[in-house]
C-alpha positions in Angstrom: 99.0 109.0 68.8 95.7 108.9 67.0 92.5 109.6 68.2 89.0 107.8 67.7 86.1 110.2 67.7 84.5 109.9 71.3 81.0 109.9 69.9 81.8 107.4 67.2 83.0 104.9 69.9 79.9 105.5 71.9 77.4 105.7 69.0 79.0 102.0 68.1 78.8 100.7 71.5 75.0 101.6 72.0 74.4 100.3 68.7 75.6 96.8 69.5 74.2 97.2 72.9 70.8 97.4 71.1 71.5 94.1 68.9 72.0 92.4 72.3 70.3 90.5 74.3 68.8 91.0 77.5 71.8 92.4 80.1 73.3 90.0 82.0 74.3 91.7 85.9 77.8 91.3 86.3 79.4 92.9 89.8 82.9 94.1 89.5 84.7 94.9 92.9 87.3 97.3 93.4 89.5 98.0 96.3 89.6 101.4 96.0 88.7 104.6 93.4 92.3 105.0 91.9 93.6 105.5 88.6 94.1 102.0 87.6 90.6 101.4 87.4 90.5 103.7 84.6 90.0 100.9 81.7 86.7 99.9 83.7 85.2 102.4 84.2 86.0 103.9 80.4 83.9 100.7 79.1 81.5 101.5 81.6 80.7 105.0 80.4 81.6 104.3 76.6 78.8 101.5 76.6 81.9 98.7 76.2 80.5 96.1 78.7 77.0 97.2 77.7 78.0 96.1 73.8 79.0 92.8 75.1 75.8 92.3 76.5 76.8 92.6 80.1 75.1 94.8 82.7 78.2 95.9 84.8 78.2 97.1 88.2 81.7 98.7 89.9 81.4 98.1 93.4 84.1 99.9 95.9 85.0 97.1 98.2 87.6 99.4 100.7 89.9 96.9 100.4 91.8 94.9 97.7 92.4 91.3 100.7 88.4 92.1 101.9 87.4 92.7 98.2 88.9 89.0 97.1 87.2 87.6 100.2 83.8 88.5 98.8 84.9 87.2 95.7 85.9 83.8 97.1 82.9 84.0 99.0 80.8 84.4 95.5 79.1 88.1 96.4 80.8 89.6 93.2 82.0 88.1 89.8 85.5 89.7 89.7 87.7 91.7 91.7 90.2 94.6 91.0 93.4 93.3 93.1 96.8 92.7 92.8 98.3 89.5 93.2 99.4 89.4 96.7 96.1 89.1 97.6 94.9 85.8 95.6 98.7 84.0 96.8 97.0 84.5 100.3 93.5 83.9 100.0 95.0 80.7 98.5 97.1 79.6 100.7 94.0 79.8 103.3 92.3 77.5 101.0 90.4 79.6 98.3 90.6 78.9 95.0 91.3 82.5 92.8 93.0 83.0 89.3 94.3 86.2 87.9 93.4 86.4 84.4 94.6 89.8 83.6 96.3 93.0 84.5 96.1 96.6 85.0 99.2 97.4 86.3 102.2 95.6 86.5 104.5 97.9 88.5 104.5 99.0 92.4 102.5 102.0 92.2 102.9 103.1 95.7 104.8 105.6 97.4 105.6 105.5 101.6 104.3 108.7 103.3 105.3 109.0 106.8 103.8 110.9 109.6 104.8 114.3 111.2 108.2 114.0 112.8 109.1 110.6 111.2 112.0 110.8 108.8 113.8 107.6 108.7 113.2 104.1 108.5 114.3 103.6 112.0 111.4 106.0 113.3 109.1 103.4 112.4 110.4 100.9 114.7 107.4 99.5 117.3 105.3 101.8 115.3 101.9 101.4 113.6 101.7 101.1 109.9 98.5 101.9 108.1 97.0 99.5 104.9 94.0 98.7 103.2 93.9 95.7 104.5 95.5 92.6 105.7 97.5 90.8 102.2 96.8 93.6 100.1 99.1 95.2 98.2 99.0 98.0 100.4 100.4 95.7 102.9 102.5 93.4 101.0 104.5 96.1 99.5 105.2 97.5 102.9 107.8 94.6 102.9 110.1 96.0 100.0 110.5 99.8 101.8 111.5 97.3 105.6 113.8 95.3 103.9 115.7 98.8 102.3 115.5 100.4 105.9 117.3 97.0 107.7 114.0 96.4 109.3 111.5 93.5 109.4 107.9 92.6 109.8 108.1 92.2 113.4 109.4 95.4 113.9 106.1 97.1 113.0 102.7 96.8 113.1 100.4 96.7 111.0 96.0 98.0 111.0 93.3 98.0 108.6 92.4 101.6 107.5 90.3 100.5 104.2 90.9 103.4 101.7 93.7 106.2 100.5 91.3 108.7 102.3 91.5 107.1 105.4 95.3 106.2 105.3 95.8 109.7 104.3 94.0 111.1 107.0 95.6 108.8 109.6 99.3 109.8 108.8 98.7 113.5 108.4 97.0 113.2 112.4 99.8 111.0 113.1 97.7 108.6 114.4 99.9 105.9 112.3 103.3 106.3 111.3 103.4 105.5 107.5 101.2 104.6 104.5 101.5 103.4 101.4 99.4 105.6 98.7 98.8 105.6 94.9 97.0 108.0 92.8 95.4 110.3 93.2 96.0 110.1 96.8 100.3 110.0 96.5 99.6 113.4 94.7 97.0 114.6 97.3 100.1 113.6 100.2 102.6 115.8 98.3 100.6 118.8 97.8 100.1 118.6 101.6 103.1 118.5 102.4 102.9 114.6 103.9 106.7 114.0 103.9 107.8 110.7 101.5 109.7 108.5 103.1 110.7 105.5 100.0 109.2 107.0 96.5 109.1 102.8 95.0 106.5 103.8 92.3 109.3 106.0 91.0 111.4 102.9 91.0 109.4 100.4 88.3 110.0 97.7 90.3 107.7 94.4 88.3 105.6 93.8 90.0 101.7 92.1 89.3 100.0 95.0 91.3 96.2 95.7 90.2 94.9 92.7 88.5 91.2 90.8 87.2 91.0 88.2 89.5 88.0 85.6 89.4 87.0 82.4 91.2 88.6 79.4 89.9 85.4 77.5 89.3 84.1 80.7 87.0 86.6 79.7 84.8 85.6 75.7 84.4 81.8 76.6 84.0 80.9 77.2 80.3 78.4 79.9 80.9 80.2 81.7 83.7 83.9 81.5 81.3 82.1 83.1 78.4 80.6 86.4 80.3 84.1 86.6 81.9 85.6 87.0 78.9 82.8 89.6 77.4 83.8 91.0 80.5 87.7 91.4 79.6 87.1 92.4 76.1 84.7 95.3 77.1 87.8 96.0 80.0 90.3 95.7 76.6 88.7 98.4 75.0 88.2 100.3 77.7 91.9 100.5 78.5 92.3 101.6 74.5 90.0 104.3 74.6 91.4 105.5 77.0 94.8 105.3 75.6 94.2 106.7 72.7 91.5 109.8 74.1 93.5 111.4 76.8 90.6 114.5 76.9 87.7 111.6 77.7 89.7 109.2 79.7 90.2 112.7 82.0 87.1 113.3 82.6 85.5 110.1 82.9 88.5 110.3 86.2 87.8 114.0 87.3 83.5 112.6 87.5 85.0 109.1 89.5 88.2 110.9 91.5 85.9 113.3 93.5 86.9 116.3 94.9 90.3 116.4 92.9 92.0 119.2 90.6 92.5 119.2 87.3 96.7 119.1 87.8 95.5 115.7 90.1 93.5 114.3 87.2 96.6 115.1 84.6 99.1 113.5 86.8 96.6 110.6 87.8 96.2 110.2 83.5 100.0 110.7 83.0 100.7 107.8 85.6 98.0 105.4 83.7 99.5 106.0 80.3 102.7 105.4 81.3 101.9 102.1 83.0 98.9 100.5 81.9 99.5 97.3 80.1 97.8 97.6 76.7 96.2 93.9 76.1 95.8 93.2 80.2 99.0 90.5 80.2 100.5 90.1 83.3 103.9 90.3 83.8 106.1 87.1 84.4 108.2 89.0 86.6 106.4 90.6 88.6 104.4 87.7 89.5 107.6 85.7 89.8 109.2 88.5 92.2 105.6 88.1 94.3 105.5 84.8 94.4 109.3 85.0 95.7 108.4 87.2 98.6 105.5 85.3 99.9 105.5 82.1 99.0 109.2 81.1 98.3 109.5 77.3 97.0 105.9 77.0 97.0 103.9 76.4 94.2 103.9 77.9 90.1 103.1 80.6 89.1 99.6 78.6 87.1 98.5 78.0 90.7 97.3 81.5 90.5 97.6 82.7 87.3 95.6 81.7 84.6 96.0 83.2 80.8 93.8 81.0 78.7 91.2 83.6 78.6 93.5 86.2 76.7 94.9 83.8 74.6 91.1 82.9 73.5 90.6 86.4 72.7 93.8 87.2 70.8 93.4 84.1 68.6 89.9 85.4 67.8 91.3 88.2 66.2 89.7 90.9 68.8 93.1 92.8 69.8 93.6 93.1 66.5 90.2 94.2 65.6 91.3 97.1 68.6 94.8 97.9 66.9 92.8 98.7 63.8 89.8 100.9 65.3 92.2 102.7 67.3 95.5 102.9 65.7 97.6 101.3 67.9 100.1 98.8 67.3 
């Protein structure tokens, strides 16, 4: 794997940013500071969104369902969120696309709390997400229907972040959580007992994605920063590809509080699944739109991939292949 010269990159960037014009504000919500936010916050510090003449601010929304809410609501330009969230949001009469992804497995693992070690312990018990139709919640379905158990069996509260989930099954104040880096390594290395390991598992699934309002998309002005806004994202995720040193410790200054064995499994986990160009899987979108909305609707109902195809036939992914060796 070949490696672009971290100052090169940035000394490029600011370059371009200089050419610019003015900075246009662009907000960018995520639901929480994990390691698929990595490509975003790469471009952020490389001067990527800055080069395409976009002033970007990474908001933490505690929450990917309360995140896309804002969204809807027009409070922030784009939201970091998988695609569980826009099916719901929706059905309830918004009007989101996903136009590209970060992820496109289940990156979650269950921990349970002190004493519970089968599905059948969570029975009548409380289980701790995000936030109502994340995918902290929605993939809660997939570990019930392996244990024999449905949604009515459990319950469900809003905890916000992997801190606070964390901290509410260690106390056993909830029975399980769902977790992803860095907090499913945090769990393990205190002790927090795994009860279904489905990030282990691949399962397709459209998990963390770049989902804007609908109307964004039709409006001239607003489709053309959104799509500054992917390409800086675009070479974001190939820096950090390609500069495993950098992209480690533009995580260990965002992951707080975290050790450097943390950081190398949080990179290691982003490498591996990180979709290079940002296309979402057809699968996984097809196995979510299965789960919650079966017989209802198309996939284009909440997907929409004209954006990408605009900047492939443009030539800029392959502009990225060449600068950083990738192919």
């Amino acid at each position: 794997m070949h490696s672009v010269p971290w100052r090169l990159i940035t000394a490029a960037a600011v370059l371009m940013a200089g050419s610019a014009s003015a900075q246009t504000p662009f907000k960018a919500g995520i639901a929480d500071p994990v390691n698929t936010v990595l490509a975003w916050w790469m471009a952020q510090s490389a001067g990527f969104y800055k080069a395409q003449g976009l002033d970007v601010s990474i908001l933490n929304m505690n929450g990917g369902s309360r995140g896309a809410e804002e969204l809807a609501a027009g409070r922030i330009d784009a939201m970091h969120v998988g695609l569980s969230s826009v099916i719901r949001l929706n059905a309830s009469g918004g009007d989101l696309r996903l136009v590209g992804s970060l992820s496109n497995v289940v990156r979650f693992t269950l921990f349970s709390a002190p004493g519970v070690r089968t599905g059948a312990d969570l029975k009548g018990g409380v289980i701790a997400v995000s936030t109502a139709g994340s995918e902290s919640d929605t993939t809660v379905n997939l570990a019930l229907e392996r244990f024999g158990l449905k949604r009515a069996d459990v319950r469900f509260k809003d905890y916000g972040g992997g801190p606070a989930r964390l901290a509410a099954v260690k106390a056993g104040e909830v029975k399980a959580t769902m977790l992803n880096e860095p907090f499913r390594t945090l769990a393990r290395q205190q002790g927090v007992n795994v009860l279904m390991d489905l990030a282990a598992e691949q399962a397709p699934w459209v998990f963390s994605g770049i989902t804007v309002r609908t109307a964004s998309l039709k409006d001239a002005r607003e489709r053309d920063r959104l799509k500054r806004f992917l390409k800086g994202t675009i070479e974001g995720n190939y820096a950090a590809l390609t500069d495993a040193k950098r992209a480690k410790a533009v995580l260990a200054n965002e992951l707080h509080n975290t050790s450097e064995r943390t950081i190398d499994i949080a990179y290691e986990d982003f490498a591996k699944q990180s979709p290079l160009n940002l296309e979402p899987s057809q699968k996984g979108a097809e196995n979510i739109l299965a789960q919650l909305a079966p017989g209802r609707g198309k996939l284009d109902d909440y997907i929409d991939g004209s954006l990408l195809d605009e900047i492939r036939k443009e030539g800029f992914i392959a502009q990225m292949e060449a600068k950083y060796k990738r192919n």
